[in-house]
SEZAFI-563489 format. One line per 8 residues: number of its first residue (from 0); for each residue x, y, z of C-alpha. Coordinates in Angstrom, 1 decimal, padded with zeros to 4 digits. Layout:
NUM) X,Y,Z | ...;
# end
This chain:
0) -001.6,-034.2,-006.1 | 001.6,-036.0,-006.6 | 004.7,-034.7,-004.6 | 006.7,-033.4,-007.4 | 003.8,-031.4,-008.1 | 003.7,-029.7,-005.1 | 006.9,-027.9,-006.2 | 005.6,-026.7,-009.9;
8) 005.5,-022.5,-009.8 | 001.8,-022.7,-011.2 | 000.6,-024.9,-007.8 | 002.3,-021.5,-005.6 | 000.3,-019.1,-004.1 | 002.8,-017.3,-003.3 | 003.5,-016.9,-007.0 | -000.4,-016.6,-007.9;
16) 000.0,-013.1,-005.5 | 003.1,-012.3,-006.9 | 001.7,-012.3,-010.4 | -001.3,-010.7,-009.5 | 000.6,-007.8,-008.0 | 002.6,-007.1,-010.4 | -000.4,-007.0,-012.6 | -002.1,-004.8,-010.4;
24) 001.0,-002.2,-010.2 | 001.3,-002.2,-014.3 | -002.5,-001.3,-014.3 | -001.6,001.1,-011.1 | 001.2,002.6,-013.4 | -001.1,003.8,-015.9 | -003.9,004.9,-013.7 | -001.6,006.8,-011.1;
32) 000.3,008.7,-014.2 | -001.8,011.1,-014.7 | -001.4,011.8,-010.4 | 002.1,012.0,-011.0 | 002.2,009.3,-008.3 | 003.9,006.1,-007.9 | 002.3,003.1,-006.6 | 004.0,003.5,-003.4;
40) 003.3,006.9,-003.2 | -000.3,006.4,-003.6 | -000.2,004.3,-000.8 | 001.3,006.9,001.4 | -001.6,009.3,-000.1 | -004.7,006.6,000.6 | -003.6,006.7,004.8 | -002.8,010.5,004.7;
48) -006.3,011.2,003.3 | -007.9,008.6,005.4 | -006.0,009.5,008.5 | -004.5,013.2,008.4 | -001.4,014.2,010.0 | 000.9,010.9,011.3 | 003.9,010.4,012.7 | 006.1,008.4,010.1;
56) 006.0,005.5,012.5 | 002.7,005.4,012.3 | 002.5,005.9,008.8 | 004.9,003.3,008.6 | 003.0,000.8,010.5 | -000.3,001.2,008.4 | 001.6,000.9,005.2 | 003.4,-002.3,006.8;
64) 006.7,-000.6,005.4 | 010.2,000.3,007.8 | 011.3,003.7,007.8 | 014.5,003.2,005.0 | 011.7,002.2,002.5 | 008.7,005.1,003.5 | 011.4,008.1,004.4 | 012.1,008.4,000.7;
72) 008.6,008.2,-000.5 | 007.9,010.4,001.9 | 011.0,012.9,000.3 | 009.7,012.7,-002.9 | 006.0,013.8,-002.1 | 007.2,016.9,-000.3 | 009.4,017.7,-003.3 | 006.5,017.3,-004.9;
80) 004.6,019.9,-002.5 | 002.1,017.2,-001.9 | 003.3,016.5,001.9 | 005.4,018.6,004.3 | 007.2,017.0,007.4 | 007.4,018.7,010.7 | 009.3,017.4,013.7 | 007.3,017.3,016.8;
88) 007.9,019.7,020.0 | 007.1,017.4,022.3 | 009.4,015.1,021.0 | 012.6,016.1,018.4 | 013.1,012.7,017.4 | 009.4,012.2,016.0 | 008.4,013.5,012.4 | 005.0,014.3,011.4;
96) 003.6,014.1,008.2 | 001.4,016.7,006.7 | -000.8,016.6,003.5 | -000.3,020.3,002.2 | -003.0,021.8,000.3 | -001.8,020.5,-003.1 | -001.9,017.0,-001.6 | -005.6,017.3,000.0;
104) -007.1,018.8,-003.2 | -005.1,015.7,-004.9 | -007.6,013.5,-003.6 | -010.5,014.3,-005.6 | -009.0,014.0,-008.8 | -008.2,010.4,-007.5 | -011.3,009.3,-006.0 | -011.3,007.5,-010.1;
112) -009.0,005.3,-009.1 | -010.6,002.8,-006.9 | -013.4,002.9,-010.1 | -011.0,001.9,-012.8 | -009.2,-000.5,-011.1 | -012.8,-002.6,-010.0 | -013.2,-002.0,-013.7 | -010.1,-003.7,-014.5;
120) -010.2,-006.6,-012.6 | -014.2,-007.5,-013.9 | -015.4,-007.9,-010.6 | -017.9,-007.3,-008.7 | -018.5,-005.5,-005.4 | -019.2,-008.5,-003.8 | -016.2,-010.7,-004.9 | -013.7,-007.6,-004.3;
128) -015.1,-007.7,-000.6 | -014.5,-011.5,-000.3 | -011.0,-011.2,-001.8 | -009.8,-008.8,000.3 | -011.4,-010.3,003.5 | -009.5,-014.0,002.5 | -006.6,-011.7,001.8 | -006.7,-010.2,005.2;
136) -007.1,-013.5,007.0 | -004.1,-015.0,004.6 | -001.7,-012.0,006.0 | -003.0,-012.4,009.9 | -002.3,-016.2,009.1 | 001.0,-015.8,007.9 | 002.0,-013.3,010.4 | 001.6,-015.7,013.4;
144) 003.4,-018.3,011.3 | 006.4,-015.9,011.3 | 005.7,-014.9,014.5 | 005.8,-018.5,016.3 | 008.6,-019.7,018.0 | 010.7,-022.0,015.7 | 009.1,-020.2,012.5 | 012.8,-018.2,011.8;
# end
């Protein structure tokens, strides 16, 4: 490859993942609508329902997301009676988040999901499994990058 190529959007990765994800959230959109969830809600579901009860930092950490960005999701899905929050007694300052009965029963109407979108994306078990293992290695790759002295 020539080195003005090396600067055409189409030779990105980061742009391939970009695209992709947007994709993925427009197919997300349609799927999650009938949830009345947002993408980023459904997020915040997926770890309630694999996890249970979490502190927001927590919650925050699997999602990869800081507290201004998940404390409004978070808002929105108790409005929506799907999560309550509870401070902790042990500590004030820590806030526990709670799937309410609404928001557990929520989970088998979206156990679909998962189906639709393998559907959507026309592959197979298999190839999912590999993408998302290359993903994960990608984001552990990167992380050290930003992490390394000299990176920032």
């Amino acid at each position: 490859m020539t080195e003005p190529e090396w600067l055409r959007l189409d030779r990105q990765i980061c742009f391939s993942l970009h695209a992709a994800s947007r994709a993925f959230n427009g197919v997300y959109r349609v799927l999650l609508k009938d949830l009345g969830l947002t993408y980023p809600q459904y997020l915040v579901m997926l770890v309630l329902w694999e996890q249970g009860e979490l502190p927001v930092k927590k919650l925050g950490e699997h999602l990869r997301l800081d507290s201004g960005t998940l404390s409004p999701l978070v808002k929105r899905l108790e409005a929506a009676g799907l999560v309550r929050r509870e401070r902790s007694a042990l500590d004030e300052r820590s806030v526990r988040v709670l799937l309410t009965e609404e928001g557990a029963a929520l989970r088998e109407r979206a156990l679909e999901v998962p189906r639709r979108i393998m559907s959507a994306t026309g592959f197979q078990v298999d190839e999912i499994t590999e993408l998302r293992e290359r993903l994960d290695r990608l984001t552990t790759a990167l992380d050290a990058a930003a992490a390394a002295p000299g990176s920032r």
